[in-house]
matplotlib code that plots the C-alpha trace (Angstrom):
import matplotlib.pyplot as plt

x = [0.0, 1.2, 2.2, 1.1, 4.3, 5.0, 7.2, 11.0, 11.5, 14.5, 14.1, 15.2, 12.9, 12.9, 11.5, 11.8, 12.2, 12.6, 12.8, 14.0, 12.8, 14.9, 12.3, 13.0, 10.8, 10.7, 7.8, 6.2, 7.0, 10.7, 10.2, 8.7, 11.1, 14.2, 13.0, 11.0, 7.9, 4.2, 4.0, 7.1, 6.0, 2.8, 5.2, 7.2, 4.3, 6.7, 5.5, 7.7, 10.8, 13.2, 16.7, 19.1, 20.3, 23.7, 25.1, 23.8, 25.3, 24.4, 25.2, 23.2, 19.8, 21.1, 21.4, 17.5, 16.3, 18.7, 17.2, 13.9, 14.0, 15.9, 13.3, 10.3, 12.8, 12.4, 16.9, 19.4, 22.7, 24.6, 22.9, 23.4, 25.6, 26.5, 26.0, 25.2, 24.9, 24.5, 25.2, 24.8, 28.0, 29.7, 31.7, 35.0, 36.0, 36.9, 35.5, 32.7, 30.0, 28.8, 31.8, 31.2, 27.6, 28.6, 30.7, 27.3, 25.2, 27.2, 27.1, 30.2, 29.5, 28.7, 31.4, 30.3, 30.9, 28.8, 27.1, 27.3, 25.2, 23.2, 19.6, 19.2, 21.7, 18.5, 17.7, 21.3, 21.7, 19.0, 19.9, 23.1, 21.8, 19.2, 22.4, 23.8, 21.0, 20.2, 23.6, 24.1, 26.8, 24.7, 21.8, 20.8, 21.3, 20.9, 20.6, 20.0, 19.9, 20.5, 20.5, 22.0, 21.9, 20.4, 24.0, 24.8, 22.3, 22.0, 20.4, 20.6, 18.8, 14.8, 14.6, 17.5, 16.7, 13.1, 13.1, 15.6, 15.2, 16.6, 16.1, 17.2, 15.8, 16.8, 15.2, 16.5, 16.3, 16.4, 15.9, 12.6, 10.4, 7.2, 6.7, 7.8, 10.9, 12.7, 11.1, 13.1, 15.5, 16.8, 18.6, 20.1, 22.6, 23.1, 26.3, 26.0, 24.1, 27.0, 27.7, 24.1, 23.0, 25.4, 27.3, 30.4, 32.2, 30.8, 29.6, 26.1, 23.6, 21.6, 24.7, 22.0, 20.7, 24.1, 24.6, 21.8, 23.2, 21.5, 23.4, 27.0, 28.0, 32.0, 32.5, 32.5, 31.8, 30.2, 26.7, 24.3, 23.2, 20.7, 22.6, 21.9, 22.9, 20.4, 20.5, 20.4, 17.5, 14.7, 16.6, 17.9, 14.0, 12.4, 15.1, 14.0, 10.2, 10.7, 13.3, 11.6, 8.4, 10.7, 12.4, 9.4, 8.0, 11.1, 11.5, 7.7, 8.9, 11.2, 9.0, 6.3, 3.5, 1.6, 1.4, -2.7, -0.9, 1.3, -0.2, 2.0, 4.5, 6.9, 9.0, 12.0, 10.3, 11.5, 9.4, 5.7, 5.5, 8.2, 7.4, 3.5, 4.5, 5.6, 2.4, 0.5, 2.7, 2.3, -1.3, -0.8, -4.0, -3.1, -4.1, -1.5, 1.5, 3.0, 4.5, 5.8, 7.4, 4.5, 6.1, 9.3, 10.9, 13.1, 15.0, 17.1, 18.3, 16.3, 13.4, 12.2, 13.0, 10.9, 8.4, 8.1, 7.9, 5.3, 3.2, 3.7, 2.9, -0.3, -1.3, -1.2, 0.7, -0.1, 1.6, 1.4, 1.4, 3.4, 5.2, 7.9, 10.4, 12.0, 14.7, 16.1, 19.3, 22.4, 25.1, 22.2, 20.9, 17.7, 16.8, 13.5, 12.9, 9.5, 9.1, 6.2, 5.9]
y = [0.0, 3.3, 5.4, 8.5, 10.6, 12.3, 10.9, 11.4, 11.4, 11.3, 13.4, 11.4, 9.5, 7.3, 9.7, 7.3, 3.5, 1.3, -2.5, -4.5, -8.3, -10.1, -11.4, -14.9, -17.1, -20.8, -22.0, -25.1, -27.1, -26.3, -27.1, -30.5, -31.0, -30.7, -33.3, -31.2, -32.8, -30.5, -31.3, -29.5, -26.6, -26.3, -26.0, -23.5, -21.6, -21.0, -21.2, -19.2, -17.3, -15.4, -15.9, -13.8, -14.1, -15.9, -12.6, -10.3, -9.4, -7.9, -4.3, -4.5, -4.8, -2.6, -0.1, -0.4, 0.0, 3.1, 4.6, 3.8, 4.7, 8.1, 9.2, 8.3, 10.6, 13.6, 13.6, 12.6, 10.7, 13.8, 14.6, 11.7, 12.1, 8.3, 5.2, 2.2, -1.3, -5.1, -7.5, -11.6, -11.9, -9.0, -8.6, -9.1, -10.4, -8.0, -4.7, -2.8, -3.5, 0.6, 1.4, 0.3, 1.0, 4.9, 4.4, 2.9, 5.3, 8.8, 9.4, 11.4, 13.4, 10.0, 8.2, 4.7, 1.3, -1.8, -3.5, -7.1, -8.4, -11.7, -11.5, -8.8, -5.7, -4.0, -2.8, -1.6, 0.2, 2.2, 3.1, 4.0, 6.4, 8.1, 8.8, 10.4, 12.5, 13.3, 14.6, 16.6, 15.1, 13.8, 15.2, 12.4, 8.7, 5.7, 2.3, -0.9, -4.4, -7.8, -11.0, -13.2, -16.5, -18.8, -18.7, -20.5, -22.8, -26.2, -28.1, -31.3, -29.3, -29.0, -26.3, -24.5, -23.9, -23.9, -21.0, -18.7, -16.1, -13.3, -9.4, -6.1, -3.3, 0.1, 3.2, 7.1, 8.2, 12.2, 14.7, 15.3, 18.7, 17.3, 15.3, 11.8, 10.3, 7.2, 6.7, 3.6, 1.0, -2.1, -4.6, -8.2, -10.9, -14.5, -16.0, -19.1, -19.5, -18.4, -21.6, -22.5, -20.8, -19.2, -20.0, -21.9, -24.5, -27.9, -30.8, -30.9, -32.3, -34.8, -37.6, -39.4, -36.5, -35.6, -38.9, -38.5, -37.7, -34.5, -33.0, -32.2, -31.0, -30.4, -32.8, -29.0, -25.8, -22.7, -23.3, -22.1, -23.4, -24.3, -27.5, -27.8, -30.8, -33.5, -31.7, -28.3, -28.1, -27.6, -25.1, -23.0, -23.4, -22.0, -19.2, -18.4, -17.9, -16.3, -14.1, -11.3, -11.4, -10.9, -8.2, -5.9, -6.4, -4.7, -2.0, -1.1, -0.8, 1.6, 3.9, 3.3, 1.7, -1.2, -3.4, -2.0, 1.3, 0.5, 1.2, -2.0, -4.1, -5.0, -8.3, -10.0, -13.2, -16.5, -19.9, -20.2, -22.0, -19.3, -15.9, -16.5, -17.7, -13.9, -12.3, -14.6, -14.6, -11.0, -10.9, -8.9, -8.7, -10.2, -6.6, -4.7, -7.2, -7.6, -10.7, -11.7, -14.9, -17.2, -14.8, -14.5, -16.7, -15.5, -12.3, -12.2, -8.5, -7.0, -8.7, -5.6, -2.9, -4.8, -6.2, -1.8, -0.6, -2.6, -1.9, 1.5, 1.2, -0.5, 2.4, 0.1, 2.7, 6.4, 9.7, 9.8, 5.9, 4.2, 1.6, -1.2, -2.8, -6.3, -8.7, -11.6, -13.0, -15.3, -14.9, -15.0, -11.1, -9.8, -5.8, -3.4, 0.0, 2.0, 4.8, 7.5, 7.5]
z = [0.0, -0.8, 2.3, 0.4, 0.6, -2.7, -5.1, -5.3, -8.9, -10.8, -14.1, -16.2, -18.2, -21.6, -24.3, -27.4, -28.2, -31.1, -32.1, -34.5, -35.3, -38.1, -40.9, -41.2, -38.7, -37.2, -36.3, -34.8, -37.9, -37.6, -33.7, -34.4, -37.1, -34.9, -32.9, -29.8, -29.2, -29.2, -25.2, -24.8, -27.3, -25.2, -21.7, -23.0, -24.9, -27.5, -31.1, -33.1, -33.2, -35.0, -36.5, -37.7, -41.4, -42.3, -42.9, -40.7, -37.2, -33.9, -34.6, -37.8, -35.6, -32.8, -35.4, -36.7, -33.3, -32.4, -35.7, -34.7, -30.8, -32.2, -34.7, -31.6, -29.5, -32.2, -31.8, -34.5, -34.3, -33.0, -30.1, -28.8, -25.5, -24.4, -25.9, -23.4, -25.2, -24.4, -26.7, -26.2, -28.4, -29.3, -32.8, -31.3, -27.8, -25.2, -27.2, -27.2, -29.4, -28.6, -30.2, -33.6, -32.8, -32.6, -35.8, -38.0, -37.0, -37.1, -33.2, -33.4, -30.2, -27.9, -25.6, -25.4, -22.9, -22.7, -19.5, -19.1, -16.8, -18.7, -19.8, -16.8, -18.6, -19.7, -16.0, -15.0, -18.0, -17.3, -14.0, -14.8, -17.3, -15.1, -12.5, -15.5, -16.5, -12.9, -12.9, -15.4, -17.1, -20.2, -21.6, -24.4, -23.7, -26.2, -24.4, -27.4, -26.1, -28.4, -28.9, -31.6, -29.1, -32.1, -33.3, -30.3, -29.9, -29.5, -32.3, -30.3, -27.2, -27.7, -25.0, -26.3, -30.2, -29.4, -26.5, -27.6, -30.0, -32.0, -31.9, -30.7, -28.9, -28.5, -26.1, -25.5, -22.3, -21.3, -18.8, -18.0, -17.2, -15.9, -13.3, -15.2, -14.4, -12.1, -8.8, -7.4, -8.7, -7.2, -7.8, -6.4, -7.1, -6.2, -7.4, -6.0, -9.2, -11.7, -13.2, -13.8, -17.1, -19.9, -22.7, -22.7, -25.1, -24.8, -26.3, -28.0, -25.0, -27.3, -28.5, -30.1, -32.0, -32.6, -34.5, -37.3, -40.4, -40.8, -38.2, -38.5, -35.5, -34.3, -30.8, -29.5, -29.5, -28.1, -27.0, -25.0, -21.7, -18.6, -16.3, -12.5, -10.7, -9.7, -6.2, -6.9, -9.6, -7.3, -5.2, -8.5, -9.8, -6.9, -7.3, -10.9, -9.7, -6.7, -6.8, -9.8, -7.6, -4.5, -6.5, -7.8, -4.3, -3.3, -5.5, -5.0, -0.9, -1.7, -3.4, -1.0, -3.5, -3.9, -6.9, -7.5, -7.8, -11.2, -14.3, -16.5, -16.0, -18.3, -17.0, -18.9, -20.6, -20.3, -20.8, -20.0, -17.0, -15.6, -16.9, -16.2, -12.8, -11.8, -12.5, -10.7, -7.9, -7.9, -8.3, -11.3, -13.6, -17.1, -18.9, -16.7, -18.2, -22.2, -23.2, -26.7, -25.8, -27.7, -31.3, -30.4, -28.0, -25.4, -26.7, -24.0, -22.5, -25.3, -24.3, -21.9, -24.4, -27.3, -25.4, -23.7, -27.8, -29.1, -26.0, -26.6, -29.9, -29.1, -26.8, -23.1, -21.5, -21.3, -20.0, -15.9, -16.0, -13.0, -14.8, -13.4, -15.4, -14.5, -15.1, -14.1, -15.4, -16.0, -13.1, -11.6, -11.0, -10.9, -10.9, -11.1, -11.6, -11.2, -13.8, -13.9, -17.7]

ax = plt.figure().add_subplot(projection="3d")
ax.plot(x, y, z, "-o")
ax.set_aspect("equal")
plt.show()
């Protein structure tokens, strides 16, 4: 319940966001095909995704959803101050993806570094560019989030090729002279976790898969993973459904609300029978959430900054909305902000 203090705002808001999808889909034929079954489609209510062309890369979809969150901002390439991105794989090991970002898109004005922080960079990045904001130091911040994880995934591993999914997202954030802006953040991590989800070199996880002729697969290489030991998985599970709900409940503390006092929510997405988990948990109201997982898979750290666009674009949030953001991710780290839109 809200303890009815005003606000403390932060004025710094997001003024513009973009998205970009790549065109070519896979779809429950291609699932079935690749030898998951339609019980497992069902559990992860996943029936389609997207995958990146052969020859396209990361920066190439961060780059239509700058352009897009730019133009929604009313700004162009050089007013753009900083430059925050996240990329599942970046071009080159141990560089900034933001760098060549700035370079495709003419931000000559805009220093640039990347946050890595698993499926959950979305929700520091944008804290770290409201402290910036509030602080005068940048005016105009462009934050883009990717994934290109199908070019790590395991063909052999149903739940891998199946869930995960391609596409970028991109938002502006700026100062703000109403009343909009960052109410609370928080955020949480639990290492103990680290080893649990990534990507790593490995063997594929089905040998017998492996085997058919139509897949001809090196003994290793660098896939994309969930493990737990036998007597860790119920203890890591219970960590993945309780520890967003935990988090939001947390965040909302902090600014002294209740969850009947947000507007939306927009939560990272994962499978079915974990992202729905969170709203219930939450006794959230199915209207007041946006998923995209049954289209698109699990987008990783863009997943809250496409999943935020399209619901603008579909008119669910409006001006003087209280809105919270969530994330859970690899490592494992979860984080929440509260935004009056």
């Amino acid at each position: 319940m809200s303890n009815n203090k005003a606000l403390e705002i932060i004025r710094a808001s997001i003024i513009g966001t973009g998205s970009y999808l790549p065109e070519k889909k896979e779809t429950v034929e291609d699932f079935l095909r690749m030898g998951a079954t339609q019980k497992n489609i069902d559990n992860w209510g996943v029936f389609e995704h997207r995958v990146m062309d052969e020859d396209e890369t990361v920066t190439d979809m961060e780059v239509e959803a700058a352009q897009k969150a730019m133009e929604n901002a009313g700004i162009g390439p050089e007013d753009i101050d900083l430059i925050i991105s996240t990329s599942t794989l970046p071009i080159q090991i141990g560089l900034a993806n933001s760098n060549l970002l700035q370079y495709r898109l003419g931000s000559v004005n805009a220093a640039t570094f990347d946050v890595v922080q698993g499926y959950s960079s979305s929700i520091p990045q944008i804290i770290i560019a409201s402290q910036f904001i509030a602080l005068k130091q940048y005016r105009y911040i462009l934050i883009t989030a990717s994934s290109n994880a199908t070019r790590v995934t395991d063909i052999t591993d149903p739940a891998s090729f199946v869930v995960i999914g391609d596409g970028a997202g991109a938002l502006v954030m700026g100062p703000t002279e109403d009343d909009g802006g960052t109410v609370a953040f928080d955020m949480q991590s639990q290492g103990k976790y680290y080893y649990n989800c990534g990507i790593k070199v490995k063997e594929p996880k089905n040998k017998k898969i492996k085997e058919k002729q139509y897949y001809d697969l090196p003994s290793e290489k660098l896939l994309f993973y969930i493990e737990a030991e036998d007597d860790d998985q119920s203890d890591f599970w219970n960590y993945a459904v309780n520890s967003l709900p935990e988090n939001v409940n947390r965040v909302l503390a902090r600014a002294g609300l209740g969850v009947p006092e947000i507007d939306f929510f927009i939560f990272h997405q994962n499978v079915h029978s974990l992202s729905a988990k969170w709203p219930e948990l939450l006794d959230i109201p199915k209207e007041k959430t946006y998923f995209t997982y049954s289209r698109y898979g699990n987008m990783l750290a863009s997943n809250i900054f496409v999943n935020l666009d399209e619901a603008l674009r579909e008119n669910k949030i409006k001006r003087g909305d209280l809105i919270v953001l969530s994330g859970q991710g690899a490592g494992m780290s979860v984080g929440s902000i509260v935004m009056k839109w």
